[in-house]
Jmol script that loads the backbone (N, CA, C; Angstrom):
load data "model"
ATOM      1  N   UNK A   1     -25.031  11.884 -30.455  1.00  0.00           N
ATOM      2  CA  UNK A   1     -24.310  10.733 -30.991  1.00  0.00           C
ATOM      3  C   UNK A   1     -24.440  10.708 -32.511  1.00  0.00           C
ATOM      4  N   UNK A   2     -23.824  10.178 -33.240  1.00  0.00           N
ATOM      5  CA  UNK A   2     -23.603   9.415 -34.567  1.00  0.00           C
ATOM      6  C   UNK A   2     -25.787   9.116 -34.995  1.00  0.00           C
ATOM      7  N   UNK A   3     -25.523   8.480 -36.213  1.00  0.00           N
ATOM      8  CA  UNK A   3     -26.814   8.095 -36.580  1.00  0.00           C
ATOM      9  C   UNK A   3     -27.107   6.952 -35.805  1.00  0.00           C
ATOM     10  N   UNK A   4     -28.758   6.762 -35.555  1.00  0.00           N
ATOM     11  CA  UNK A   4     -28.726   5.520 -35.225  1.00  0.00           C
ATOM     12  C   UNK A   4     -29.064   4.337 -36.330  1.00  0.00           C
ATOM     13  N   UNK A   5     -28.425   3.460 -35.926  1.00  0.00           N
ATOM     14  CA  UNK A   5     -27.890   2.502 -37.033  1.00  0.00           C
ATOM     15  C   UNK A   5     -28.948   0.942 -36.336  1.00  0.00           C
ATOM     16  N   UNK A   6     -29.701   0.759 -37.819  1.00  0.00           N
ATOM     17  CA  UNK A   6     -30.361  -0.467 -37.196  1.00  0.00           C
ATOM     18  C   UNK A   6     -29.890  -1.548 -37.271  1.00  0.00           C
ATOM     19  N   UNK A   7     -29.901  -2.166 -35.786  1.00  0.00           N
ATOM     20  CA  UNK A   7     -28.988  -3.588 -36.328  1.00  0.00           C
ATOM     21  C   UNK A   7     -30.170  -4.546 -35.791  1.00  0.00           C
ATOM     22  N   UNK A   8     -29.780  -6.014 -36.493  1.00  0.00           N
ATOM     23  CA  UNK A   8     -30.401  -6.740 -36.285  1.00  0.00           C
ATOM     24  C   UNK A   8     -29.502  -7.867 -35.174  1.00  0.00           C
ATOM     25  N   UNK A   9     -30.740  -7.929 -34.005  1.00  0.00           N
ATOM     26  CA  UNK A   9     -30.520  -8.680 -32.940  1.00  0.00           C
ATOM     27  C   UNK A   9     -30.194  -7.472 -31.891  1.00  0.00           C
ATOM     28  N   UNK A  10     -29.292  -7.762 -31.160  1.00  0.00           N
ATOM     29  CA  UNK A  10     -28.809  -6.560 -29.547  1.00  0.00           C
ATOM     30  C   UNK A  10     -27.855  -5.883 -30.292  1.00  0.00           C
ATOM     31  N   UNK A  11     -27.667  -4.482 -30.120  1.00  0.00           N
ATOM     32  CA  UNK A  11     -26.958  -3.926 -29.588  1.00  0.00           C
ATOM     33  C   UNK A  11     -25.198  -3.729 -28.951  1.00  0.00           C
ATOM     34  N   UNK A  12     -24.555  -4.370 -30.023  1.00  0.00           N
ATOM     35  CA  UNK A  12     -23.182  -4.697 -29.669  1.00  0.00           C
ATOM     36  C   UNK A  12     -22.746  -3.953 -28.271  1.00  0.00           C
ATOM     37  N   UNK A  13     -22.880  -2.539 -28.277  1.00  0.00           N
ATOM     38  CA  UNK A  13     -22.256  -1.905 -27.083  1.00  0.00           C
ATOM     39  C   UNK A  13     -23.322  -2.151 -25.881  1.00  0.00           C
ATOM     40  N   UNK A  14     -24.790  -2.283 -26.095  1.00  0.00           N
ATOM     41  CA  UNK A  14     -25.795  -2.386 -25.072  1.00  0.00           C
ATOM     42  C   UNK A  14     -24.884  -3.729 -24.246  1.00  0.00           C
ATOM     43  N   UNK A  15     -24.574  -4.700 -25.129  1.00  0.00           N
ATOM     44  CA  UNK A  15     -24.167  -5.942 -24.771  1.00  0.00           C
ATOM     45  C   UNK A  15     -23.037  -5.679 -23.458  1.00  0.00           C
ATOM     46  N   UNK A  16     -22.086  -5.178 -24.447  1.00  0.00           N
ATOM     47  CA  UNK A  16     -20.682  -5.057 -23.456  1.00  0.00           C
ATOM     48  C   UNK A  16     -21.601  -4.068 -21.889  1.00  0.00           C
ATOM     49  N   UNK A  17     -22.205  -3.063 -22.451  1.00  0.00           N
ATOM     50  CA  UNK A  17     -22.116  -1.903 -20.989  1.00  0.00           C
ATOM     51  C   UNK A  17     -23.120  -2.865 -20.376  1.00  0.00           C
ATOM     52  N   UNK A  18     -23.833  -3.879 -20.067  1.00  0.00           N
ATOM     53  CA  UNK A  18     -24.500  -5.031 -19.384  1.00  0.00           C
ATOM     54  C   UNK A  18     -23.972  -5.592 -18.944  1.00  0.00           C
ATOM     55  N   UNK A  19     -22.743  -6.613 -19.951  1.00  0.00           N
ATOM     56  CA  UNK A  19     -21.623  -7.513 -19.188  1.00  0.00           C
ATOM     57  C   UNK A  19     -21.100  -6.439 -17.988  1.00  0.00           C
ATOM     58  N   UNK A  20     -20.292  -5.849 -18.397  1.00  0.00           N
ATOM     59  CA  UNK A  20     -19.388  -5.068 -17.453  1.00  0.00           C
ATOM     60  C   UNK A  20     -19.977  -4.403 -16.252  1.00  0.00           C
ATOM     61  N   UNK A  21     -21.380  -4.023 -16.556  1.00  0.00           N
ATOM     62  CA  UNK A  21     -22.154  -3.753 -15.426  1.00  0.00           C
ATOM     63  C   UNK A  21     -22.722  -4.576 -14.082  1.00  0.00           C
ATOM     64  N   UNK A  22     -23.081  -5.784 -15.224  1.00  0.00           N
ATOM     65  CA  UNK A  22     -23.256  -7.132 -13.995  1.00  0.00           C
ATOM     66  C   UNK A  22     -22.444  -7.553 -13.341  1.00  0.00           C
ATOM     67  N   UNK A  23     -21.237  -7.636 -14.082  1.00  0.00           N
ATOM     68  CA  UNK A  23     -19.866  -7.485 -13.792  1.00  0.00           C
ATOM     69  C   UNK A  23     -19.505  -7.211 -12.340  1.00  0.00           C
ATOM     70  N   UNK A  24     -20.129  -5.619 -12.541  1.00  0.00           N
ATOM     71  CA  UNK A  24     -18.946  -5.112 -11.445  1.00  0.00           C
ATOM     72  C   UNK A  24     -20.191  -4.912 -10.423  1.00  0.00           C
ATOM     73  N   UNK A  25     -21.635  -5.208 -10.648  1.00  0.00           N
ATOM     74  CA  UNK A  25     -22.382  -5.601  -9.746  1.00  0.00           C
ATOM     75  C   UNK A  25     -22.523  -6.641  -9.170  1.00  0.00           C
ATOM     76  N   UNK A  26     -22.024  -8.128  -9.432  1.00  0.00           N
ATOM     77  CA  UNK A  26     -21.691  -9.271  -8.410  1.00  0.00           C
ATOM     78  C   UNK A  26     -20.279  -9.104  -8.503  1.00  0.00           C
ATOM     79  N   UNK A  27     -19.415  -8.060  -8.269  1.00  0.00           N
ATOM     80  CA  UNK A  27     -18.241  -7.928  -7.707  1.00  0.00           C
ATOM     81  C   UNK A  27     -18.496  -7.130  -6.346  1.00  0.00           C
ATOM     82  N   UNK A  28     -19.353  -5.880  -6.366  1.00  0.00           N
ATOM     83  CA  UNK A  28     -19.968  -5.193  -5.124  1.00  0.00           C
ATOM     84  C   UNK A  28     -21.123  -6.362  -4.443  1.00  0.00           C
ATOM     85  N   UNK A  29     -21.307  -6.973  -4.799  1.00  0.00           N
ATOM     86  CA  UNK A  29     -22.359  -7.912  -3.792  1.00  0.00           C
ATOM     87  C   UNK A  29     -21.431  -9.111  -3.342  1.00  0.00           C
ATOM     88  N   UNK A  30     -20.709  -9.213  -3.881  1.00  0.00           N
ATOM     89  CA  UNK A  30     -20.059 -10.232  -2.837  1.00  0.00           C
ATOM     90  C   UNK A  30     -18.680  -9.993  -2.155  1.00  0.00           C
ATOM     91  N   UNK A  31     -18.533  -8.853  -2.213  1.00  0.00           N
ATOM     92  CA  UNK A  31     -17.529  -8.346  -1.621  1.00  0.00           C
ATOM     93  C   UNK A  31     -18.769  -8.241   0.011  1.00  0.00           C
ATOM     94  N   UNK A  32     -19.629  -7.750  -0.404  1.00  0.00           N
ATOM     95  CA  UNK A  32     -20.702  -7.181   0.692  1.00  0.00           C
ATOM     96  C   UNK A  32     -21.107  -8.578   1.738  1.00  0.00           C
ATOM     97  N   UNK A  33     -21.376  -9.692   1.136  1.00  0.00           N
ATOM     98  CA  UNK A  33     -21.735 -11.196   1.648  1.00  0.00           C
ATOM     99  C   UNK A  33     -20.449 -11.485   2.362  1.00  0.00           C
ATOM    100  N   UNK A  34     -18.793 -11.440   1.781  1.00  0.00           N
ATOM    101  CA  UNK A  34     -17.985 -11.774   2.409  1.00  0.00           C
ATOM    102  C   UNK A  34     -17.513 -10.895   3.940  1.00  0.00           C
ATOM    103  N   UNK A  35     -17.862  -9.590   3.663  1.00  0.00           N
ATOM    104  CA  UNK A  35     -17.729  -8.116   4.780  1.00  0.00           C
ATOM    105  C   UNK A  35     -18.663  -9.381   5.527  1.00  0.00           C
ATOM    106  N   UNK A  36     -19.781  -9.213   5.555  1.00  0.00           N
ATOM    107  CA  UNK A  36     -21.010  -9.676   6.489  1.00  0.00           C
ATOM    108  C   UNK A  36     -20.482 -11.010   7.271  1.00  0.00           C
ATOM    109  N   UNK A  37     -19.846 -11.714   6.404  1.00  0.00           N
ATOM    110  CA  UNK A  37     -20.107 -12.857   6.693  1.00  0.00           C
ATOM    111  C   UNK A  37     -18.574 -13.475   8.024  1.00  0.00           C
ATOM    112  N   UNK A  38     -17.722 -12.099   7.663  1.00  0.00           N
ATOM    113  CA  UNK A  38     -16.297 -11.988   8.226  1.00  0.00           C
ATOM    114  C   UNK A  38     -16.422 -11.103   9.424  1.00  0.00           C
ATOM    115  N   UNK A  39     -17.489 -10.156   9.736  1.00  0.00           N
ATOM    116  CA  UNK A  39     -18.341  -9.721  10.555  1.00  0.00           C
ATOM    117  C   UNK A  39     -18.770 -10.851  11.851  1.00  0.00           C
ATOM    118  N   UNK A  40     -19.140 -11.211  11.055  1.00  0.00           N
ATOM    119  CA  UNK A  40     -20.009 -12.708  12.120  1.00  0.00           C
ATOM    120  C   UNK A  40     -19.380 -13.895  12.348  1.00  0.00           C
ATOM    121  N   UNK A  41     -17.707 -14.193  11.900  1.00  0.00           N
ATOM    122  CA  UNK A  41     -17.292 -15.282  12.092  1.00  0.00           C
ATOM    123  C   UNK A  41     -16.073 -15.124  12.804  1.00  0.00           C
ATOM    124  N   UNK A  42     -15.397 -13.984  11.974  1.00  0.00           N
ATOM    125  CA  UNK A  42     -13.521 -13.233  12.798  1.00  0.00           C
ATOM    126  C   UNK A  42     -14.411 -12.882  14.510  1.00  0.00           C
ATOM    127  N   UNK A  43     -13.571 -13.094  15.557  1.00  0.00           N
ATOM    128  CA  UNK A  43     -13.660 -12.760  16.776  1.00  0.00           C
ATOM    129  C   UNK A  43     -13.072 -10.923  16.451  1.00  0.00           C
ATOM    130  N   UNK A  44     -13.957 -10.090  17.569  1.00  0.00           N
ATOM    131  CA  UNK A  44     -13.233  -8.647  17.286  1.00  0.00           C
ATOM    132  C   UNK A  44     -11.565  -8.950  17.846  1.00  0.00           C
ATOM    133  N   UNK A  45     -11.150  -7.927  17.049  1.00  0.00           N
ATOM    134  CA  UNK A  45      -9.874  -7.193  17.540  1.00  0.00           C
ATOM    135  C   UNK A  45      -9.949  -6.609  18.522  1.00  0.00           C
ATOM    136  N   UNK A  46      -8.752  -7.004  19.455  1.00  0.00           N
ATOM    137  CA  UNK A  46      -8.507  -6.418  20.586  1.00  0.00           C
ATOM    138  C   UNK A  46      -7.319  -5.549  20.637  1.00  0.00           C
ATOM    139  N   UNK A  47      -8.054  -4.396  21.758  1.00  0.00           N
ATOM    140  CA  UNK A  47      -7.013  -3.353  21.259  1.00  0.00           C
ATOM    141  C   UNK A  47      -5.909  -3.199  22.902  1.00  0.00           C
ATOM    142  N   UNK A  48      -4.900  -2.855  21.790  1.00  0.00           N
ATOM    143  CA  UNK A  48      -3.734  -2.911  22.631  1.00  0.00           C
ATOM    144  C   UNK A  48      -4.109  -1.889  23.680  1.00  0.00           C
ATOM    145  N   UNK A  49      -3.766  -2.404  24.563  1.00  0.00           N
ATOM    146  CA  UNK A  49      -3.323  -1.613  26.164  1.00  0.00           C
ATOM    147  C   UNK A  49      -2.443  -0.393  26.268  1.00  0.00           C
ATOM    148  N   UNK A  50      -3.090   0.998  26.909  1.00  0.00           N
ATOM    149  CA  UNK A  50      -2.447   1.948  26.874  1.00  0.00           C
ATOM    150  C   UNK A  50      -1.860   2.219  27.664  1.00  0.00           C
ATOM    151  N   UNK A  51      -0.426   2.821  27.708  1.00  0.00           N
ATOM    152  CA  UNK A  51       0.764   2.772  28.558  1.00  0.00           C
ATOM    153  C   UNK A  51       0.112   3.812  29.304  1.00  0.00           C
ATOM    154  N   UNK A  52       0.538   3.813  30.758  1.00  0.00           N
ATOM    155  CA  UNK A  52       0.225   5.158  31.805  1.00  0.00           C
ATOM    156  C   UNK A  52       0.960   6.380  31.195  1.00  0.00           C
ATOM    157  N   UNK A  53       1.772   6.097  30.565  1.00  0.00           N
ATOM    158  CA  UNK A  53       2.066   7.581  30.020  1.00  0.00           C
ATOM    159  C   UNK A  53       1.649   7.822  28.951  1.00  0.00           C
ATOM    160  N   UNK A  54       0.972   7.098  27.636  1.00  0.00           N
ATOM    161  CA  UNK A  54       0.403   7.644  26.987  1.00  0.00           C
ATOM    162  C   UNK A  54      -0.998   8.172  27.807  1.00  0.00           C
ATOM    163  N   UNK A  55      -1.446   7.701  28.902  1.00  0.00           N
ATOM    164  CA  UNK A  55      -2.675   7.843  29.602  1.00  0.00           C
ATOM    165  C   UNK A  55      -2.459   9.308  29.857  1.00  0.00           C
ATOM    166  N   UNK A  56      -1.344   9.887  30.219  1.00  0.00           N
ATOM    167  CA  UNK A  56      -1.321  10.894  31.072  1.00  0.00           C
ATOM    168  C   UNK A  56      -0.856  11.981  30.014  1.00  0.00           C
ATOM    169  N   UNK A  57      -0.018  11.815  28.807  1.00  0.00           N
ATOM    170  CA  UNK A  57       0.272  12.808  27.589  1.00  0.00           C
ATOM    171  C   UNK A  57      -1.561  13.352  27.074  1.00  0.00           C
ATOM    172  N   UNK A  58      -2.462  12.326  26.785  1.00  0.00           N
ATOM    173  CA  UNK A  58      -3.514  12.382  26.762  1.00  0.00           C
ATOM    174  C   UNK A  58      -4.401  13.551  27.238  1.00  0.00           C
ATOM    175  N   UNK A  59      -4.216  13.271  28.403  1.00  0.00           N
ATOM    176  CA  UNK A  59      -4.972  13.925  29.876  1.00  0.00           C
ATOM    177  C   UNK A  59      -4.579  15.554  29.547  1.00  0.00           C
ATOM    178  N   UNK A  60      -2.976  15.585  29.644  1.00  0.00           N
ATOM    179  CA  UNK A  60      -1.957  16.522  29.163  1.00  0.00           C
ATOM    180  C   UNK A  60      -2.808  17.572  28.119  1.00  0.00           C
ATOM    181  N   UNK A  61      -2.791  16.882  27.364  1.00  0.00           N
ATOM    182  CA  UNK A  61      -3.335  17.789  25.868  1.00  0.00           C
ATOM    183  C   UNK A  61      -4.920  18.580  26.323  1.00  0.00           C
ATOM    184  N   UNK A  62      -5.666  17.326  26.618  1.00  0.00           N
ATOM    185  CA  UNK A  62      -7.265  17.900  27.057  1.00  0.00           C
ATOM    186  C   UNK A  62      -7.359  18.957  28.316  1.00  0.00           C
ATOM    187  N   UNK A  63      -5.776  19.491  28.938  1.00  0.00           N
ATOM    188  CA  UNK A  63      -6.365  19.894  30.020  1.00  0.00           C
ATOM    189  C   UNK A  63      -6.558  19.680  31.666  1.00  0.00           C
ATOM    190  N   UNK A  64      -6.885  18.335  31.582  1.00  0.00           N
ATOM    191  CA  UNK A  64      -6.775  17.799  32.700  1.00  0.00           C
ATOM    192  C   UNK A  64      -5.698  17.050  33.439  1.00  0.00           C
ATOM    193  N   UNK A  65      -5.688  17.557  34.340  1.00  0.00           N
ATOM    194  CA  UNK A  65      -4.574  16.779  35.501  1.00  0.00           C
ATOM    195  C   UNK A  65      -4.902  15.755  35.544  1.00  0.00           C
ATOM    196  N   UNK A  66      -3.702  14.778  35.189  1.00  0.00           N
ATOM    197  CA  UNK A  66      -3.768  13.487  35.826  1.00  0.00           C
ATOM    198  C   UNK A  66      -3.903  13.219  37.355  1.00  0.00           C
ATOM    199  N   UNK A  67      -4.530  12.609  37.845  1.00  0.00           N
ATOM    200  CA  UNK A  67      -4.625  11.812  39.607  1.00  0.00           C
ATOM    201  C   UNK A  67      -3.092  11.546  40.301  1.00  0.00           C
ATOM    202  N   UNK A  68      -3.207  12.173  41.051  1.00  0.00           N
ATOM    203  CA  UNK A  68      -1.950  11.977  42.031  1.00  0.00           C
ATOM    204  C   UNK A  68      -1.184  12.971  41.751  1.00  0.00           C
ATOM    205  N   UNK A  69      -1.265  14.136  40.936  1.00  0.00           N
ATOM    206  CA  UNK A  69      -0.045  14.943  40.562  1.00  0.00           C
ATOM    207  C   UNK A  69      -0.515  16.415  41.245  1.00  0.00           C
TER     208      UNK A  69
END
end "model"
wireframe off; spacefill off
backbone 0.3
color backbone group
């Protein structure tokens, strides 16, 4: 870097790369509290019902015979 230059009091850039750091560290922590907290309150998703023929394209691919055929 450049010389170091004594200043009196902080650090102009120490300042900013702190703000912006805390910043975007209670932006990752409460993104994390809201995940958690939407976790424990949303009921799960329920998953749609698979048609007998996607059941059996399935089966198809892996190999196996579907039942009754």
């Amino acid at each position: 870097m450049a010389k170091d230059v004594e200043v009196n009091g902080f650090n102009p850039g120490l300042i900013v790369l702190l703000l912006i750091g805390g910043l975007v560290l209670t932006f990752l922590i409460g993104n994390y509290v809201l995940y958690v907290y939407a976790q424990k309150t949303l009921p799960p998703k329920k998953k749609k019902p698979i048609s007998k023929k996607k059941m059996k394209k399935e089966r198809l691919k892996q190999g196996v015979s579907a039942p009754g055929e």
